[in-house]
NUKOL-199080 format. One record per residue (C-alpha): residue number from 0; residue in one letter; x negated, y, z. Coordinates in steps of 0.5 Angstrom, whole numbers. Each point is the difference from the previous one (the first is absolute). Example, Ala and Ser with C-alpha at 12.3 -4.5 7.8 and 13.67 -1.06 7.14 Angstrom:
2
+-----+---+-------+-------+-------+
|   k | r |    c1 |    c2 |    c3 |
+-----+---+-------+-------+-------+
|   0 | A |   -25 |    -9 |    16 |
|   1 | S |    -2 |     7 |    -2 |
+-----+---+-------+-------+-------+
% end
This chain:
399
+-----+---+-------+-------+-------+
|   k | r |    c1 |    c2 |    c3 |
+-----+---+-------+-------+-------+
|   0 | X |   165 |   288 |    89 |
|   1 | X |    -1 |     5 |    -5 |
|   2 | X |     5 |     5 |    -3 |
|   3 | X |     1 |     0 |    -6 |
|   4 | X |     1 |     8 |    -3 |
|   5 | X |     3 |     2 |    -7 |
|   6 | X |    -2 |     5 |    -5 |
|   7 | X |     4 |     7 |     1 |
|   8 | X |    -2 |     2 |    -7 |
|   9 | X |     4 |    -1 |    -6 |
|  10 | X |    -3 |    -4 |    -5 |
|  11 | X |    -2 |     4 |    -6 |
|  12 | X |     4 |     1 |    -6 |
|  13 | X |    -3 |    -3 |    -7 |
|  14 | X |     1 |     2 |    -7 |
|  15 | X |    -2 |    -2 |    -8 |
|  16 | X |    -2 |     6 |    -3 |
|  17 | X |     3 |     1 |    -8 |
|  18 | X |    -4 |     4 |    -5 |
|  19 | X |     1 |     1 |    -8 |
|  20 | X |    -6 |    -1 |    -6 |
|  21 | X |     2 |     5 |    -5 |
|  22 | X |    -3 |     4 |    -6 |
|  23 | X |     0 |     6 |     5 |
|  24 | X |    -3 |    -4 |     6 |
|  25 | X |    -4 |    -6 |    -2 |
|  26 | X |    -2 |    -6 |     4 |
|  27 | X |    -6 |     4 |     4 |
|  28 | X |     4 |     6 |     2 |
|  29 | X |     6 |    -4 |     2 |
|  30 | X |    -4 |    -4 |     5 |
|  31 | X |    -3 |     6 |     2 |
|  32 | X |     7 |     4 |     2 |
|  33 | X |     2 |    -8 |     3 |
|  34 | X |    -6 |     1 |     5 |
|  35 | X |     2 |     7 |     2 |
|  36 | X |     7 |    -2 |     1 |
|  37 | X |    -3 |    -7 |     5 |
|  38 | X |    -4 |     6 |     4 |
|  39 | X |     7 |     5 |     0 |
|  40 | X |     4 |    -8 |     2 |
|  41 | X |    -5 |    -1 |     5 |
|  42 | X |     1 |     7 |     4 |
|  43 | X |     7 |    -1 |    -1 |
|  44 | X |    -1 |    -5 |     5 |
|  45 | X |     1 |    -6 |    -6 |
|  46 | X |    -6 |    -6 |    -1 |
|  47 | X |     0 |    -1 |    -9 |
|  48 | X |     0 |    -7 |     0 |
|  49 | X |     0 |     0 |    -8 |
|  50 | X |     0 |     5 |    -7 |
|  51 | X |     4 |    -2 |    -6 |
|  52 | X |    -1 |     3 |    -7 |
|  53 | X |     3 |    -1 |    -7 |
|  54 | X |    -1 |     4 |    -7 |
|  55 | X |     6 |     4 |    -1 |
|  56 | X |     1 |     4 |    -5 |
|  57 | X |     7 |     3 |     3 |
|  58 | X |     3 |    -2 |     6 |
|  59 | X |     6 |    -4 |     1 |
|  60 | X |     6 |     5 |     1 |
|  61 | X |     3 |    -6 |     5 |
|  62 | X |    -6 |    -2 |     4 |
|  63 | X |    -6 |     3 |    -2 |
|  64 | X |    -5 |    -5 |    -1 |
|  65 | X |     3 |    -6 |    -5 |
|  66 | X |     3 |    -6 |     2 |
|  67 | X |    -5 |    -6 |    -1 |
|  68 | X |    -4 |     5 |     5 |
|  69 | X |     6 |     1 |     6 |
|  70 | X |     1 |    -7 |    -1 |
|  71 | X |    -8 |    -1 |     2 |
|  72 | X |     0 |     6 |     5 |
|  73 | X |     8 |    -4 |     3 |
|  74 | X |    -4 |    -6 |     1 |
|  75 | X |    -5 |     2 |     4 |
|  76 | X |     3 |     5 |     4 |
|  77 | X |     4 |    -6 |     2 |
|  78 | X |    -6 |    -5 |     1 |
|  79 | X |    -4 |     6 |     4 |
|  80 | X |     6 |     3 |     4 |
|  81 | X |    -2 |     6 |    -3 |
|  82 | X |     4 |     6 |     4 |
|  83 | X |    -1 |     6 |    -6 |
|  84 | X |    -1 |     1 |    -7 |
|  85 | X |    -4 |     7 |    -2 |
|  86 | X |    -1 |     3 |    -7 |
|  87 | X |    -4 |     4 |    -2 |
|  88 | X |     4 |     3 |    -5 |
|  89 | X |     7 |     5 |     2 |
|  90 | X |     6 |    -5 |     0 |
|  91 | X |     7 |     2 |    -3 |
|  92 | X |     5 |     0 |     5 |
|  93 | X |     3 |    -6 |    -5 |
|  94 | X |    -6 |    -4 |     1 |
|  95 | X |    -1 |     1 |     6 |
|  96 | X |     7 |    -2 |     3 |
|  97 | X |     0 |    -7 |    -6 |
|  98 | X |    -7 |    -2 |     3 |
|  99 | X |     2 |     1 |     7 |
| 100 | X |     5 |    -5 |    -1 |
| 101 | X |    -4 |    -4 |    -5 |
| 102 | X |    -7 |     0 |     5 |
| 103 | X |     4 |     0 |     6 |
| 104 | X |    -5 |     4 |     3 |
| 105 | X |    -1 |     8 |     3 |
| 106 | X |    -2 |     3 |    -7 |
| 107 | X |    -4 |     6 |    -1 |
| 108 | X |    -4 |     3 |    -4 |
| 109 | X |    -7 |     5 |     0 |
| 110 | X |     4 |     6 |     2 |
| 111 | X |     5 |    -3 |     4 |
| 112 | X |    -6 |    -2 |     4 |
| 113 | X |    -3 |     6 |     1 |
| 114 | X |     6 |     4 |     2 |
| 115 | X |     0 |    -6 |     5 |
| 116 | X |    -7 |     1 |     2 |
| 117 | X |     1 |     8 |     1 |
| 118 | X |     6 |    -2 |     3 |
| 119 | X |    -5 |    -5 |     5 |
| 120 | X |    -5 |     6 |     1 |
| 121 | X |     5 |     6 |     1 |
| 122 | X |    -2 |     4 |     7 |
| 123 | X |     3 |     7 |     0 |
| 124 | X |     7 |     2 |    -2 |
| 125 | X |    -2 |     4 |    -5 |
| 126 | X |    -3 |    -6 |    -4 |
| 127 | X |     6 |    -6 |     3 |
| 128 | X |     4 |     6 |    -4 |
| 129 | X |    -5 |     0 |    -7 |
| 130 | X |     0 |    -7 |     0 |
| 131 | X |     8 |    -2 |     2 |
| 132 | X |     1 |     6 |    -6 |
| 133 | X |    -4 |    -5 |    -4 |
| 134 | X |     3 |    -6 |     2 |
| 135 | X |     7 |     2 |    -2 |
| 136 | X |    -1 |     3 |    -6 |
| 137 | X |    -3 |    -6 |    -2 |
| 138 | X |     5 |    -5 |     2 |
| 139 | X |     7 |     4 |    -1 |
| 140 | X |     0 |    -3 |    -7 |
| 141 | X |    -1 |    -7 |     3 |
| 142 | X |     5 |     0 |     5 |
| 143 | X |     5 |    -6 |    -1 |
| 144 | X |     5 |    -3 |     6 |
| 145 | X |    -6 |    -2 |     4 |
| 146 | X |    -1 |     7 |     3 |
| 147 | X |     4 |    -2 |     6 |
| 148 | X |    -4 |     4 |     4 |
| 149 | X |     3 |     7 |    -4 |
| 150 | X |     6 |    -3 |     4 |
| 151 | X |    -2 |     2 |     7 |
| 152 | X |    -2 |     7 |    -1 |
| 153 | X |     7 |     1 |    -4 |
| 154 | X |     3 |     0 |     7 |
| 155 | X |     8 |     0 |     1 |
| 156 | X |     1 |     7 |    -2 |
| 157 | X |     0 |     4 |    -6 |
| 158 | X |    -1 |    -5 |    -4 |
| 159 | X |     3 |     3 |    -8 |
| 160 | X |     4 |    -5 |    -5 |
| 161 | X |     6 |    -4 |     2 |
| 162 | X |    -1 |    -8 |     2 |
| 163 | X |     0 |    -2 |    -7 |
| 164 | X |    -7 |     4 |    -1 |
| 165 | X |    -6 |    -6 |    -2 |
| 166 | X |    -5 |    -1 |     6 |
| 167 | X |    -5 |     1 |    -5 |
| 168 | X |     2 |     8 |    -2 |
| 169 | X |     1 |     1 |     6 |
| 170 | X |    -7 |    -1 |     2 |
| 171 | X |    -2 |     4 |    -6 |
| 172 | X |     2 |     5 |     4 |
| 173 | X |    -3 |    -1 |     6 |
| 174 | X |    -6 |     0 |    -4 |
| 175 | X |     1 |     6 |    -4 |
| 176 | X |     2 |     4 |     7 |
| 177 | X |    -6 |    -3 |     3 |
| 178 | X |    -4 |     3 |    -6 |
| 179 | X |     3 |     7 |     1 |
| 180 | X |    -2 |     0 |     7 |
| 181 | X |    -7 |    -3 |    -1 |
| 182 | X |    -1 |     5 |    -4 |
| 183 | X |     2 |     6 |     4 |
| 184 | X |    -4 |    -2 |     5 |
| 185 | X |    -6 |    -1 |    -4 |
| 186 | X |     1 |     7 |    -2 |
| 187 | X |     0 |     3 |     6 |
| 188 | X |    -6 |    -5 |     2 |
| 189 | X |    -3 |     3 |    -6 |
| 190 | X |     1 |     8 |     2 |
| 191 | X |    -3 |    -1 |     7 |
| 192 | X |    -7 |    -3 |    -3 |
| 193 | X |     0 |     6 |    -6 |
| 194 | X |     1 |     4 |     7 |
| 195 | X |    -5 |    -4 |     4 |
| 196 | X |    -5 |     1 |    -7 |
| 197 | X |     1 |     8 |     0 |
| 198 | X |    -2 |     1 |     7 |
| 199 | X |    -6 |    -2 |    -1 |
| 200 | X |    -2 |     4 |    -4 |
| 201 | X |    -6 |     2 |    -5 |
| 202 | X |    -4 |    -7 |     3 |
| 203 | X |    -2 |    -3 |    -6 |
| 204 | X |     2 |    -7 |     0 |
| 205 | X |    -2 |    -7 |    -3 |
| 206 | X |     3 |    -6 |    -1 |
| 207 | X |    -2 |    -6 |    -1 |
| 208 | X |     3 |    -5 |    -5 |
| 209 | X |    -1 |    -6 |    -4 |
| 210 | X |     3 |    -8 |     0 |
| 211 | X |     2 |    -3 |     6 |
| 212 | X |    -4 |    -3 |     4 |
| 213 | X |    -6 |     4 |    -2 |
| 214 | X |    -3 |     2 |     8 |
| 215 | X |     4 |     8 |     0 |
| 216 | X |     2 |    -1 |     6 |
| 217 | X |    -8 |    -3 |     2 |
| 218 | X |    -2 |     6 |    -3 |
| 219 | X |     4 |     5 |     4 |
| 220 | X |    -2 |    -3 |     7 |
| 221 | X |    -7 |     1 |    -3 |
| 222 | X |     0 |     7 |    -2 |
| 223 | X |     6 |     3 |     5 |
| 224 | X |    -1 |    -5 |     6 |
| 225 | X |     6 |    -1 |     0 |
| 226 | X |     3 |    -7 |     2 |
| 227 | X |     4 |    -1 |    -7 |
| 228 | X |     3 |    -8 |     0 |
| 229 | X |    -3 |    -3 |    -4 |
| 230 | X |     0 |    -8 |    -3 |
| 231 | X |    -2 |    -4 |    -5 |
| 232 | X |     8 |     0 |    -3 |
| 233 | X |     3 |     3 |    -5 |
| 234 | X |     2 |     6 |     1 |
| 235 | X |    -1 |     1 |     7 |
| 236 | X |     2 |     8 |    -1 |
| 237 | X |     6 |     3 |    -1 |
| 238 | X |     0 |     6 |     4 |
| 239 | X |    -3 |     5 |    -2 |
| 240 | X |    -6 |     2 |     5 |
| 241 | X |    -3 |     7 |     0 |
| 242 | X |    -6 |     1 |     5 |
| 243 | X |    -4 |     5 |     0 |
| 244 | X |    -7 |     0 |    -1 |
| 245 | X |    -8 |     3 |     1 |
| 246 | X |    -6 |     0 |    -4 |
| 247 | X |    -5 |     3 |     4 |
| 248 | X |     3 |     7 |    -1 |
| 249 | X |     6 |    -1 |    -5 |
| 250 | X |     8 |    -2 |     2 |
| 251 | X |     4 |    -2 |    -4 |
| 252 | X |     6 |    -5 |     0 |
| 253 | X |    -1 |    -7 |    -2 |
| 254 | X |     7 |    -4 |    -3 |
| 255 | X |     1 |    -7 |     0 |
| 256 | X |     5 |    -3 |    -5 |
| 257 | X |     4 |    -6 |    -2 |
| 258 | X |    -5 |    -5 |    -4 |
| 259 | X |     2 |     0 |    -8 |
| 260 | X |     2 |    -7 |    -3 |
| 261 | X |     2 |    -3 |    -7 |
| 262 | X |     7 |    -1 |    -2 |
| 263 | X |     1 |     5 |     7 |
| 264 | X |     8 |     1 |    -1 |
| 265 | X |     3 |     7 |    -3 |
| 266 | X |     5 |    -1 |     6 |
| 267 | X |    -7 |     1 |     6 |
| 268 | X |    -4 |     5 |    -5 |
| 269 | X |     7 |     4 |     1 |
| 270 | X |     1 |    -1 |     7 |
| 271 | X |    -7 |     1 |     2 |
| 272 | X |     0 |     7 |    -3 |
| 273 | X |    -2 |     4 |     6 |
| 274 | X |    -6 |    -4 |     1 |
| 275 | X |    -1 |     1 |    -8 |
| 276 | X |     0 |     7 |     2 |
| 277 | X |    -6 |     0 |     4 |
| 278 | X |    -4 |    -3 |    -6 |
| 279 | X |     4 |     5 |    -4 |
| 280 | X |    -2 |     6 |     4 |
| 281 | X |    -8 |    -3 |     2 |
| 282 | X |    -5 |     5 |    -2 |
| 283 | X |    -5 |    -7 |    -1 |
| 284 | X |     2 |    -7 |     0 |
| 285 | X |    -5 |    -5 |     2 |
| 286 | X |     1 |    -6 |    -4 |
| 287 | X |    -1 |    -6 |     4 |
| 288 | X |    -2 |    -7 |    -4 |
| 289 | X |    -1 |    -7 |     3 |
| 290 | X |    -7 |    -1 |    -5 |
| 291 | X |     1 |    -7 |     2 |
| 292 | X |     6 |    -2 |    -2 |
| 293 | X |    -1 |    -4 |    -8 |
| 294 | X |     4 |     4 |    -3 |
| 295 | X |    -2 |     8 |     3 |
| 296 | X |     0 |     2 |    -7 |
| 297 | X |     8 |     0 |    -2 |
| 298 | X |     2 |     3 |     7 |
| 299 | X |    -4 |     5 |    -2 |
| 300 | X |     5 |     1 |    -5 |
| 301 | X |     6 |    -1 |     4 |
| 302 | X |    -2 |     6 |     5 |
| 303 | X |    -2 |     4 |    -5 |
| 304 | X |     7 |    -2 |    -4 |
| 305 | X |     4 |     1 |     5 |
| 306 | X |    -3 |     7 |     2 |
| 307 | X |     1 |     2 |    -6 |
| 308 | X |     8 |    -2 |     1 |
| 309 | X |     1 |     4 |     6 |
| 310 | X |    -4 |     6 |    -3 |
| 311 | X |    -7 |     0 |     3 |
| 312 | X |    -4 |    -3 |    -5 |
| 313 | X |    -4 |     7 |     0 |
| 314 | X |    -2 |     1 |     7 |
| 315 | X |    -8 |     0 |     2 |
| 316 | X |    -2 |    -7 |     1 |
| 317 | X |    -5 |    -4 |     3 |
| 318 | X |     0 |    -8 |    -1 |
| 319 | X |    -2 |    -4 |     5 |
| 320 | X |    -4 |    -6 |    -1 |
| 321 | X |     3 |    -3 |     7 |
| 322 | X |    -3 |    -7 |     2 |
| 323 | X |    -6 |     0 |    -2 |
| 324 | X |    -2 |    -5 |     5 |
| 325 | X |     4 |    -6 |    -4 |
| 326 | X |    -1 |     2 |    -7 |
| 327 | X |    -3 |    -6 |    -3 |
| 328 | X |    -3 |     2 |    -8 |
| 329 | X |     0 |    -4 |    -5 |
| 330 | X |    -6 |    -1 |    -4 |
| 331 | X |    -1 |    -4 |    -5 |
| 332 | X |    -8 |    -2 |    -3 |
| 333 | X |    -2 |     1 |    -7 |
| 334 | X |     1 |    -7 |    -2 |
| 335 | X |     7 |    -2 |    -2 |
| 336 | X |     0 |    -7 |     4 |
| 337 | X |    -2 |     3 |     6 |
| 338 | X |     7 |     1 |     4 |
| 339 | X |     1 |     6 |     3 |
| 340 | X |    -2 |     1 |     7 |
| 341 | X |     3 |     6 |     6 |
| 342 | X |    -6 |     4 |     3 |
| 343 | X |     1 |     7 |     5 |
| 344 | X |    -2 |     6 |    -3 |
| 345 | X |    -4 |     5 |     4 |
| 346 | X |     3 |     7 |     1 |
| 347 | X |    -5 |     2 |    -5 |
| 348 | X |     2 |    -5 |    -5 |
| 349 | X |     7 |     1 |     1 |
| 350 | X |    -2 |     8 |    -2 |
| 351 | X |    -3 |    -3 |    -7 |
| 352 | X |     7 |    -4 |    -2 |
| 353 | X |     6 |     3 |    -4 |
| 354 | X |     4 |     1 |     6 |
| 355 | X |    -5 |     6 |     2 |
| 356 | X |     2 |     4 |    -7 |
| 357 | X |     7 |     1 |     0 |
| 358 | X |     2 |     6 |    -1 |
| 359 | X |     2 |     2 |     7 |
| 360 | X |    -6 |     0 |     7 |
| 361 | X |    -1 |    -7 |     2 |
| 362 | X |    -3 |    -3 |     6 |
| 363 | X |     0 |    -7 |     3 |
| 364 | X |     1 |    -2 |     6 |
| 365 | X |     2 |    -4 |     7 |
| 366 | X |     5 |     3 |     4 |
| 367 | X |    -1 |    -7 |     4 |
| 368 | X |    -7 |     0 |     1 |
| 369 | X |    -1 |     8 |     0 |
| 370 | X |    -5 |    -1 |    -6 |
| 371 | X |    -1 |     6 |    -4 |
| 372 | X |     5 |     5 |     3 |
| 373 | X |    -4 |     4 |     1 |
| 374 | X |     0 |     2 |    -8 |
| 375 | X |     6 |     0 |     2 |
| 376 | X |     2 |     4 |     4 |
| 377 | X |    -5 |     6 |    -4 |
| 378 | X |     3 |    -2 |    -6 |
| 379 | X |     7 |     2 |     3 |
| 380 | X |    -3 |     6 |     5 |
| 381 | X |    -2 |     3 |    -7 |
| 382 | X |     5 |    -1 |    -3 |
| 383 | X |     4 |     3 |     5 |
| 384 | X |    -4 |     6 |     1 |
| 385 | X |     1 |     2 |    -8 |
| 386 | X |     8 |     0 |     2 |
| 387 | X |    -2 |     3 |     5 |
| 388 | X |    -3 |     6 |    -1 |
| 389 | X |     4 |     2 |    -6 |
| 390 | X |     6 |     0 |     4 |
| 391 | X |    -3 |     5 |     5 |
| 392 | X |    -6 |     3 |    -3 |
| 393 | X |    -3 |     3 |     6 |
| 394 | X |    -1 |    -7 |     4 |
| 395 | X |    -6 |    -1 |    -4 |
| 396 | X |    -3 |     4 |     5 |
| 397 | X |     1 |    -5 |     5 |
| 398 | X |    -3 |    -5 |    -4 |
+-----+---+-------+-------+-------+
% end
């Protein structure tokens, strides 16, 4: 007789996904921001069963979306045993609480799944302690009489107000109280890597920023050999990773950053301010894109949009072309009725395309396949050297 065995595993969560076409965000661009939100549903842990979008010129103050659409999206969370509902766009506390209660699913929106994410990915207690931060910033002004946990660390002493004081103030409190403290250990949190970043010195640093998901940490191992975690997730990183690093004669430390993403919520930039100051405080940043990723081009921007923020927009930079081993080229014949079609480009061909005139140094590579590092490495050893040297002018002569 055979035995039977049962999965352990727990079945995975699935989730539609909810979008808006408006005039600052059409229909191309709207489906573009649904699948980097399916990619942050999936290293959630949630499996995306279907996207729903609608042309809104204003969103409804009760539910967000109009009720024609919850009607449809209501009808089919019932038929398809949806668990989660994810929004693309911030949802008011208002209009979370009547969706919940009109869905009667787990509701969350863009950037209540990342600060879920990072949450997922914290390792070191430095950044459990960034991303609670966050968390409790974001969620104090959506506190409503469900936080029964707040409850729990009330504990039977020391509780102010009398018995008429409402649950749901009471909670506020809670959070407000948690908030101060978070923020008194991120500041002491904040003095030790300030320190830490003192002692070492006049090296000159380097650091390695761009979108998530874009192969920093690949990079780092390949040039540090190091064993940096890497995976093909978003946001993979969150601690901040500082090694240091030799080419041929030259030291200098090498840092590794939290990926940048769009519609990043303000709460995390100002948790993660520590981790900004190694970008801050870099002699050169290595500016990492993922050239196979369709829309390379805007996270271009966002990077550079959000140095800009975080006031390092003027540092020395190097724009990496990462991935060139996926990079399909799309290329079209002269006649109009021909469709396009996508070639690879050798790394000749790469040098020749706009991407190589941008007003900074460019290079293409694969940090996967080792494929051009050694223009990289040279690039990044001059580069170096320059600073180098007029940091302590008589070095050149070991040079």
């Amino acid at each position: 007789m055979k035995s039977s065995t049962h999965s352990t595993e727990k079945p995975k969560l699935v989730a539609v996904l909810i979008g808006v076409i408006n005039k600052k965000q059409n229909e191309d661009l709207a489906y573009e921001y649904l699948d980097e939100l399916a990619f942050l549903a999936a290293t959630y842990g949630v499996e995306t069963k279907k996207v729903f979008t609608q042309k809104l010129e204003k969103a409804d103050k009760a539910t967000f979306i109009g009720k024609g659409k919850l009607t449809e999206v209501k009808t089919y969370i019932v038929e398809h045993k949806i668990d989660i509902v994810i929004f693309d766009d911030e949802l008011t506390p208002s209009q979370q609480r009547n969706l919940e209660k009109e869905l009667g699913v787990k509701i969350l929106d863009r950037t209540t799944l990342i600060l879920e994410i990072f949450s997922q990915r914290a390792q070191t207690a430095h950044a459990k302690t960034q991303v609670e931060l966050a968390q409790m910033q974001y969620l104090l002004p959506r506190l409503t009489g469900m936080w029964t946990h707040l409850e729990r660390q009330r504990g039977g002493t020391g509780t102010r107000g009398g018995a008429g004081e409402k649950e749901i103030e009471t909670d506020r409190r809670i959070a407000r109280d948690k908030i101060a403290q978070l923020k008194e250990d991120l500041k002491m949190i904040d003095k030790q890597m300030a320190t830490q970043r003192k002692n070492r010195g006049e090296f000159v640093r380097v650091a390695l920023v761009g979108y998530t998901n874009v192969g920093k940490s690949t990079i780092m191992n390949m040039i540090s050999k190091s064993e940096v975690f890497a995976e093909n997730k978003l946001f993979a990183t969150l601690d901040t990773t500082v090694r240091k690093v030799t080419i041929d004669n030259l030291f200098f430390l090498l840092c590794d950053t939290v990926g940048f993403i769009r519609k990043l919520p303000t709460q995390l930039v100002e948790s993660f301010k520590s981790t900004l100051d190694e970008v801050r405080e870099a002699d050169v940043l290595l500016h990492v894109v993922d050239i196979s990723h369709p829309n390379f081009e805007d996270q271009i921007n966002v990077v550079r949009q959000t140095l800009i923020d975080i006031g390092a927009k003027d540092k020395p930079t190097i724009l990496i072309f990462n991935k060139i081993d996926a990079f399909k080229y799309i290329k079209k014949d002269e006649d109009d009725l021909t469709p396009m079609t996508r070639e690879n480009l050798s790394l000749d061909e790469l040098k020749k395309t706009w991407m190589s005139n941008l007003d900074q140094t460019s290079l293409f590579i694969s940090a996967q396949n080792k494929e051009n590092t050694n223009e990289f490495k040279k690039t990044l050893y001059d580069v170096v050297k320059e600073i180098h040297v007029k940091r302590f002018p008589y070095s050149n002569l070991f040079y």
